[in-house]
DRENTOR-311468 format. One record per residue (C-alpha): x, y, z. Coordinates in nm, 3 decimals, m for minus. Example, Ala and Ser with C-alpha at 12.3 -4.5 7.8 and 13.67 -1.06 7.14 Angstrom:
2
(dotor (1.230; m0.450; 0.780)) (dotor (1.367; m0.106; 0.714)) 
This chain:
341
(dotor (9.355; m3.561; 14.325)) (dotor (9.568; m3.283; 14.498)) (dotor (9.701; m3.218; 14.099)) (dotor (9.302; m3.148; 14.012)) (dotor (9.242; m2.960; 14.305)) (dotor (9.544; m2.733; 14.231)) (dotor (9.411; m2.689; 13.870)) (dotor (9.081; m2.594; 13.991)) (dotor (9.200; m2.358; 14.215)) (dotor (9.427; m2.192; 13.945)) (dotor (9.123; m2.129; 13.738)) (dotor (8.897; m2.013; 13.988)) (dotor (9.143; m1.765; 14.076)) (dotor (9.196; m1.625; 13.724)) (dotor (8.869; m1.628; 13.660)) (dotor (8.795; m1.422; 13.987)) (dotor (9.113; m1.207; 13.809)) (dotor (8.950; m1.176; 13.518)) (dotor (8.589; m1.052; 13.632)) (dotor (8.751; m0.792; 13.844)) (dotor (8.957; m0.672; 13.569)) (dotor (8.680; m0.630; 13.387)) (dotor (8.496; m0.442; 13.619)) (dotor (8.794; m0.226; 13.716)) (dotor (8.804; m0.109; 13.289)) (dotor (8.442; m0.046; 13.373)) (dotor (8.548; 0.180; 13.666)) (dotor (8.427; 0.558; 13.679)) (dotor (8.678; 0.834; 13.483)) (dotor (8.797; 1.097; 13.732)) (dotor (9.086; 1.354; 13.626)) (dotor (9.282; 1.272; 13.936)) (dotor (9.517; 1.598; 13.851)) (dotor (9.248; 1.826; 13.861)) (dotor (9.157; 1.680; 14.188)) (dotor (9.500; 1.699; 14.349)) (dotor (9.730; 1.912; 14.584)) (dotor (10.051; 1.842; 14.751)) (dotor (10.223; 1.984; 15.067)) (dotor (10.536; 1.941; 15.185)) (dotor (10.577; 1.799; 15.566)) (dotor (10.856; 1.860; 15.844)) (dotor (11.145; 1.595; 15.845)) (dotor (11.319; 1.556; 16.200)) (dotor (11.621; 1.488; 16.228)) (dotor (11.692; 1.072; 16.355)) (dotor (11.833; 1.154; 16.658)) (dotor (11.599; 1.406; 16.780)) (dotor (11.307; 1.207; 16.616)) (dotor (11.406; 0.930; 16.833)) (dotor (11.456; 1.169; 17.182)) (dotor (11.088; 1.306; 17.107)) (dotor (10.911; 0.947; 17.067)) (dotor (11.072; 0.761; 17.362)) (dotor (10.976; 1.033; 17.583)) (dotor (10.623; 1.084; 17.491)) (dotor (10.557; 0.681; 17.477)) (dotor (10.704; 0.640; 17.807)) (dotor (10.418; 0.829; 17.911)) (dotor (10.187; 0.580; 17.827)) (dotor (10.366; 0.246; 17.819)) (dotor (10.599; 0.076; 18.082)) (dotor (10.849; m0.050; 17.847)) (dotor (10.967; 0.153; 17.525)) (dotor (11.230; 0.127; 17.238)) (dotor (11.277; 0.397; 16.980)) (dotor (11.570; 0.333; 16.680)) (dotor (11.613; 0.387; 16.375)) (dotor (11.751; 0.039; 16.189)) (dotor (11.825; m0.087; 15.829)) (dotor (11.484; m0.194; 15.690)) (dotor (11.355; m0.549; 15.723)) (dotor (11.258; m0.783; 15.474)) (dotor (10.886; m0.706; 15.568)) (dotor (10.723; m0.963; 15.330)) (dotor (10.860; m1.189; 15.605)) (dotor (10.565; m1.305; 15.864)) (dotor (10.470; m1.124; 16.087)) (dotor (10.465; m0.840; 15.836)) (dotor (10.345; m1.005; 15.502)) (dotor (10.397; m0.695; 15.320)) (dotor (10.395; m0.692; 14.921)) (dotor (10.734; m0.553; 14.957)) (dotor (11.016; m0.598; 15.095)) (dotor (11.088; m0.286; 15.205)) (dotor (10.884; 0.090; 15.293)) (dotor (11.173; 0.326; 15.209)) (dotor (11.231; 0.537; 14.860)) (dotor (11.012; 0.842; 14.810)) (dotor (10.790; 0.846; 15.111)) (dotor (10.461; 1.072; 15.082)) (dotor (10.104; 1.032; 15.256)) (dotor (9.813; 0.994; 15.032)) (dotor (9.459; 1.069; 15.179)) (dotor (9.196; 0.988; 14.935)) (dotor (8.852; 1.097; 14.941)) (dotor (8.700; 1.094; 15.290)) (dotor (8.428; 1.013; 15.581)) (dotor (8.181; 1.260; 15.458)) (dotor (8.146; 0.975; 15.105)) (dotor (8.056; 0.750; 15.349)) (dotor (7.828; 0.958; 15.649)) (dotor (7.566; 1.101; 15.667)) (dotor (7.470; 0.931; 15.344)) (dotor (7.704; 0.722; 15.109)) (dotor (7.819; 0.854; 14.780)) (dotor (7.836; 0.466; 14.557)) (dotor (7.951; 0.677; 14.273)) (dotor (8.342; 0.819; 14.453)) (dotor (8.529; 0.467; 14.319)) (dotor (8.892; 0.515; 14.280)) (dotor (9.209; 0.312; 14.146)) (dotor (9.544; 0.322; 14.330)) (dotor (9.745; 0.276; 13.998)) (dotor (9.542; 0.609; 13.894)) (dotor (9.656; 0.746; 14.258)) (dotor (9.997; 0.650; 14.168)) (dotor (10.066; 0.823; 13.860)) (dotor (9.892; 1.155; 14.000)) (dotor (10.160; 1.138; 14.347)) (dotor (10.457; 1.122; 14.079)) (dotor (10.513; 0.756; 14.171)) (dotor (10.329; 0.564; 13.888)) (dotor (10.511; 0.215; 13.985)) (dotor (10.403; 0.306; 14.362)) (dotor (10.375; 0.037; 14.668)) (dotor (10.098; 0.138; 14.870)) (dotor (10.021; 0.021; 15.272)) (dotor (9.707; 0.170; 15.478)) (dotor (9.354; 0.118; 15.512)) (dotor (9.047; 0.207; 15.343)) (dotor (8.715; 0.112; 15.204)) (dotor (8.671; m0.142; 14.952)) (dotor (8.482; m0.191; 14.681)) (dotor (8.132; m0.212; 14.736)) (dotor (8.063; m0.312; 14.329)) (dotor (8.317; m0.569; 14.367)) (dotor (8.284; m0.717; 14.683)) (dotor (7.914; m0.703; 14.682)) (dotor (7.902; m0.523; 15.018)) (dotor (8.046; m0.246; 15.202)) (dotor (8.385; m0.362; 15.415)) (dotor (8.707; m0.215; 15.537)) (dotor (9.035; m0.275; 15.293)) (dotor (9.382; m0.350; 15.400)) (dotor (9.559; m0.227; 15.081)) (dotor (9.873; m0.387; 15.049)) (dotor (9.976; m0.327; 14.697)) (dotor (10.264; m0.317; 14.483)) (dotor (10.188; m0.132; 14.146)) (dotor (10.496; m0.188; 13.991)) (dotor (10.527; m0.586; 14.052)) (dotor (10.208; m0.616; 14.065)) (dotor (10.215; m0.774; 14.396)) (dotor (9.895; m0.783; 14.561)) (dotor (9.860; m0.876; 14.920)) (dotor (9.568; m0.695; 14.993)) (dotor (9.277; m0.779; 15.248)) (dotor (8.931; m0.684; 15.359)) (dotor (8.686; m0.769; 15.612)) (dotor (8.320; m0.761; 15.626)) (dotor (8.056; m0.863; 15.832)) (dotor (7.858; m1.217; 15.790)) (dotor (7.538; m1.106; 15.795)) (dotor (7.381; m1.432; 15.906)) (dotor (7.628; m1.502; 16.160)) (dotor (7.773; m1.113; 16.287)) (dotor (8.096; m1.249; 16.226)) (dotor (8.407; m1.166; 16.073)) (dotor (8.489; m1.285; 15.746)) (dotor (8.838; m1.209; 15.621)) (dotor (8.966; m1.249; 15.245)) (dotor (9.201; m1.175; 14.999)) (dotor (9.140; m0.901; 14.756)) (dotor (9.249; m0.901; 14.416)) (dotor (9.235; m0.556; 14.296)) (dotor (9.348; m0.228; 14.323)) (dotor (9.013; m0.056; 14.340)) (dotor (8.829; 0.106; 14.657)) (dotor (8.566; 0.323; 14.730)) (dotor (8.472; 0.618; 14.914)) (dotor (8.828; 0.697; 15.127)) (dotor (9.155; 0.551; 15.192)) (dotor (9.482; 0.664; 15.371)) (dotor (9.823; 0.528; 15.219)) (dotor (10.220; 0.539; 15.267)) (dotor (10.329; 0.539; 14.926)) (dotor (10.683; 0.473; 14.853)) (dotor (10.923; 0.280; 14.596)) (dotor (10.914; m0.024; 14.807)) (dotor (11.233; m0.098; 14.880)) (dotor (11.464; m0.188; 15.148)) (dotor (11.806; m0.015; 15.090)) (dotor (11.759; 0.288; 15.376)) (dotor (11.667; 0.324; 15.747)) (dotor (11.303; 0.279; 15.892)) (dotor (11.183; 0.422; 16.281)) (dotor (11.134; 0.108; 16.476)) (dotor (10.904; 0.134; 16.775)) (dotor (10.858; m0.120; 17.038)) (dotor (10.629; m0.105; 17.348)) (dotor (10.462; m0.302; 17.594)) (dotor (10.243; m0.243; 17.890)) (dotor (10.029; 0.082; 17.850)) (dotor (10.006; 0.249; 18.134)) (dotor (9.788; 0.543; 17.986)) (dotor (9.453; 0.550; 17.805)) (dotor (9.608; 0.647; 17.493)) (dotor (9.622; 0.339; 17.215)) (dotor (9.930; 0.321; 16.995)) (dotor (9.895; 0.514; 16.716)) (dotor (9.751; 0.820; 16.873)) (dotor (10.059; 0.829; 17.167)) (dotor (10.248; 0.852; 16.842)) (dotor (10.050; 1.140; 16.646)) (dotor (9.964; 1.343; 17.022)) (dotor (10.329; 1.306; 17.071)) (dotor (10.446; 1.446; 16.784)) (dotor (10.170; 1.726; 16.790)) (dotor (10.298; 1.844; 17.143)) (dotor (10.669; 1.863; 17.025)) (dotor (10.642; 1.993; 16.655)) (dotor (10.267; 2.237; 16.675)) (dotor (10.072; 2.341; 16.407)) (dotor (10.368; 2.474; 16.176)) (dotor (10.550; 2.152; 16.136)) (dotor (10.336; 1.866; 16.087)) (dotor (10.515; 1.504; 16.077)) (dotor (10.367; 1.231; 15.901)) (dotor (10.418; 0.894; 15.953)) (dotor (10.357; 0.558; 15.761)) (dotor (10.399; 0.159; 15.764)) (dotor (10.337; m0.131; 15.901)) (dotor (10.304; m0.277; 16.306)) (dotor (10.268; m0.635; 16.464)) (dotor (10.029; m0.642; 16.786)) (dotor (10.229; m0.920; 16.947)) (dotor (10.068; m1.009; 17.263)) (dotor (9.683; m0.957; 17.387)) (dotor (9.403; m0.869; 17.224)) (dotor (9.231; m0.556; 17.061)) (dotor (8.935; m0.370; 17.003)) (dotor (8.850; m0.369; 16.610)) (dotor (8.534; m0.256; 16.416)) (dotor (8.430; m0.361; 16.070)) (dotor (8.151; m0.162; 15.870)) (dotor (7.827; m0.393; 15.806)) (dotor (7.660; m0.282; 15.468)) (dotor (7.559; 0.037; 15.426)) (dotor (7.295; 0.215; 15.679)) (dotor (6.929; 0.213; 15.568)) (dotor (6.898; 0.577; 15.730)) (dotor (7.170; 0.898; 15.734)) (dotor (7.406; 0.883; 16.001)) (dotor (7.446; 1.221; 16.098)) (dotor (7.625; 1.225; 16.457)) (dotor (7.885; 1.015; 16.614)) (dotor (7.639; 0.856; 16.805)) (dotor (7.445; 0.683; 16.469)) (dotor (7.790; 0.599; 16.384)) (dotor (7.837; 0.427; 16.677)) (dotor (7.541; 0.206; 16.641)) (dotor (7.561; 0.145; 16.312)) (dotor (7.906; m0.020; 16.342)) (dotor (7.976; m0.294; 16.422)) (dotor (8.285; m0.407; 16.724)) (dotor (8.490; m0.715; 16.766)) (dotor (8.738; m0.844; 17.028)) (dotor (9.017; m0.949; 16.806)) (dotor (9.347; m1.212; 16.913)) (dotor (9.701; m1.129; 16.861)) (dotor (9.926; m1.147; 16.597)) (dotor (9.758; m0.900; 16.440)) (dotor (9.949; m0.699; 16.132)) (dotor (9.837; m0.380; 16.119)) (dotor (9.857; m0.116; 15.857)) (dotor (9.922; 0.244; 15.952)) (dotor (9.896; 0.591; 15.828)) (dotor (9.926; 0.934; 16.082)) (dotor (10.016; 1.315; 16.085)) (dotor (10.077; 1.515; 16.309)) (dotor (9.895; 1.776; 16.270)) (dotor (9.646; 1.877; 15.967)) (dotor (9.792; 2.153; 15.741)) (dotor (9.457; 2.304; 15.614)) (dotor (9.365; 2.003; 15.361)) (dotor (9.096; 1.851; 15.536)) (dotor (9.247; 1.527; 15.643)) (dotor (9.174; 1.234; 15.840)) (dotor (9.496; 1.226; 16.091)) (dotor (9.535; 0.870; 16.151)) (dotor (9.418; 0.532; 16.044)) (dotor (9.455; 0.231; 16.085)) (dotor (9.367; m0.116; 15.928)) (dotor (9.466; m0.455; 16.057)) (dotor (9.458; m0.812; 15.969)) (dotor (9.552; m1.174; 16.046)) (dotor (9.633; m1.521; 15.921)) (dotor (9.366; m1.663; 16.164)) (dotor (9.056; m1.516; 15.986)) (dotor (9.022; m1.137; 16.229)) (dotor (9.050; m0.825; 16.107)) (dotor (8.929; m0.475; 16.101)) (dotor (8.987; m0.086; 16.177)) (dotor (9.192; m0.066; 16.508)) (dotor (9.049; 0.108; 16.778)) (dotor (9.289; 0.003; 17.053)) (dotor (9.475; m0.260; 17.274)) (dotor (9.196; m0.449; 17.540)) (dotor (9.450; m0.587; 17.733)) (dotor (9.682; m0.340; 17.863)) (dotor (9.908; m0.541; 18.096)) (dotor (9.960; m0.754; 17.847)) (dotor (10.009; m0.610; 17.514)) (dotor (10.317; m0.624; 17.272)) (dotor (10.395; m0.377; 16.955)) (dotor (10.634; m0.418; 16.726)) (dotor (10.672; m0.108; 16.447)) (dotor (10.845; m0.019; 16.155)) (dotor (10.731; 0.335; 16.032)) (dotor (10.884; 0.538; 15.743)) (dotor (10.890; 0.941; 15.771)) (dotor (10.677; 1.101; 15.530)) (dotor (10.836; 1.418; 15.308)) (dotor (10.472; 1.519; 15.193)) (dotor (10.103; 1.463; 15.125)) (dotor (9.908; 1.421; 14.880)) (dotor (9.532; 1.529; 14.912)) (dotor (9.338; 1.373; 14.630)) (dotor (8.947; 1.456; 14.550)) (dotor (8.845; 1.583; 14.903)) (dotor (8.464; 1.628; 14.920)) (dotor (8.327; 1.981; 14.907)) (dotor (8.086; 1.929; 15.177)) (dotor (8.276; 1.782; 15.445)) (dotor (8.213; 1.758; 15.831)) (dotor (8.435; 1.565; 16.152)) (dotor (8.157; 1.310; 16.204)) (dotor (8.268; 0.932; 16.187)) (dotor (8.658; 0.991; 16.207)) (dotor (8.722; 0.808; 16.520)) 
């Protein structure tokens, strides 16, 4: 019986492979190198990389660790990344943007990270950081967790969506390479032969969540002329956090933060949570969204990370790779700062 069952489950899986394929051949053309610009980002040294971060966390967290350390095997739990490693090549890769999705969605922006690859310079490109999916595959609006190795061919993607008959969470696997609208990604060769900026804190003291100590931090220190960008992967250890996943698309424009507010829709969400991170700095005139950040979970939560809801309590555990540049691919002409929270 478990033999059949294992069968069955092999061909329900290539057959979901299949269809998805299929639909991904179907996908809109887009000449991604028409639609492309790079800029090059500031690269601190370790050292004072390391002086800047413990001093600005400290700030806002009672206990803080700052290193840099020979990379991890992160397909380990609590990482489960598609690769073992974050280092080789770093650049940040915004895609699209909020003003696809707000005031009114555009179904039509559908993009392919093994397109994104080859028009970065990377064309066998592992990708970590959060997104839209899929709305023609899925069936539904929902927030991605890409997690993809182009290379291998390793997928370990996830997205969440919202039950409609229940308000609840539902977290899956997903089995393509395909999103829609926007999505912010580390891109790297994958590997784990170099160093990697490990972060550790616990206790926040200040109002600040994680990820935008990090970014404020670095803002303060490095201004306008030097923006740092920052990539990979961190493990909410202890407590809980605030998370919110899209429901399907709104019936009615959302045209202030307010509508976006309402329209979305917010979880309380247990540790371990693996979460998937992309920041800068500072924007250098490409219309970017400055951080973001997707998370997910063997126990069925997941969403876009908001912050930590129990302060006292609350573990992170990081491992972040310094970006040399970004990539800006297809930014909308008519853009706005609604919705980027």
């Amino acid at each position: 019986i478990a033999q059949l069952k294992c069968v069955e489950y092999a061909y329900i899986y290539d057959s979901i492979s299949r269809v998805t394929q299929k639909m991904e051949s179907k996908r809109p053309k887009l000449d991604y190198s028409a639609v492309t610009t790079s800029k090059a980002l500031h690269v601190p040294s370790e050292e004072e990389l390391v002086k800047v971060l413990t001093e600005g966390l400290k700030k806002n967290f009672e206990e803080v660790s700052v290193s840099f350390e020979q990379c991890p095997d992160l397909t380990q739990a609590p990482y489960h990344l598609a690769s073992k490693g974050i280092c080789g090549n770093p650049r940040l890769v915004d895609v699209g943007g909020v003003p696809n999705l707000v005031p009114v969605v555009k179904r039509g922006k559908i993009y392919n990270l093994k397109d994104v690859a080859k028009a970065i310079g990377l064309p066998a490109a592992f990708f970590v950081g959060a997104g839209a999916g899929s709305s023609r595959l899925v069936g539904v609006n929902c927030e991605l967790m890409p997690n993809t190795h182009i290379g291998n061919k390793e997928i370990n993607t996830h997205f969440a969506k919202v039950d409609p008959k229940t308000n609840e969470i539902v977290l899956e696997h997903y089995e393509s390479n395909e999103f829609g609208l926007l999505g912010n990604f580390l891109a790297t060769d994958g590997l784990a032969d170099g160093p990697v900026l490990k972060i550790e804190v616990e206790t926040r003291t200040g109002d600040e969540n994680f990820v935008a100590c990090i970014r404020k931090t670095l803002d303060a220190f490095y201004g306008k002329e030097k923006p740092v960008g920052l990539g990979g992967v961190f493990v909410i250890e202890a407590g809980t956090a605030k998370l919110h996943v899209m429901p399907n698309f709104s019936d009615g424009p959302l045209k202030t933060d307010e509508d976006v507010e309402k329209w979305l829709q917010f979880f309380n969400c247990h540790s371990p949570l693996t979460c998937l991170s992309v920041l800068i700095s500072s924007d250098p005139g490409l219309d970017l969204r400055i951080d973001h950040t997707h998370c997910f979970s063997s126990h069925g939560e997941g969403g876009h990370y908001h912050n930590d809801t129990t302060p006292k309590d609350v573990k992170y555990c990081a491992y972040f790779q310094v970006a040399h540049e970004i990539y800006r691919v297809d930014p909308p002409a008519e853009t706005h700062q609604v919705g980027r929270d």
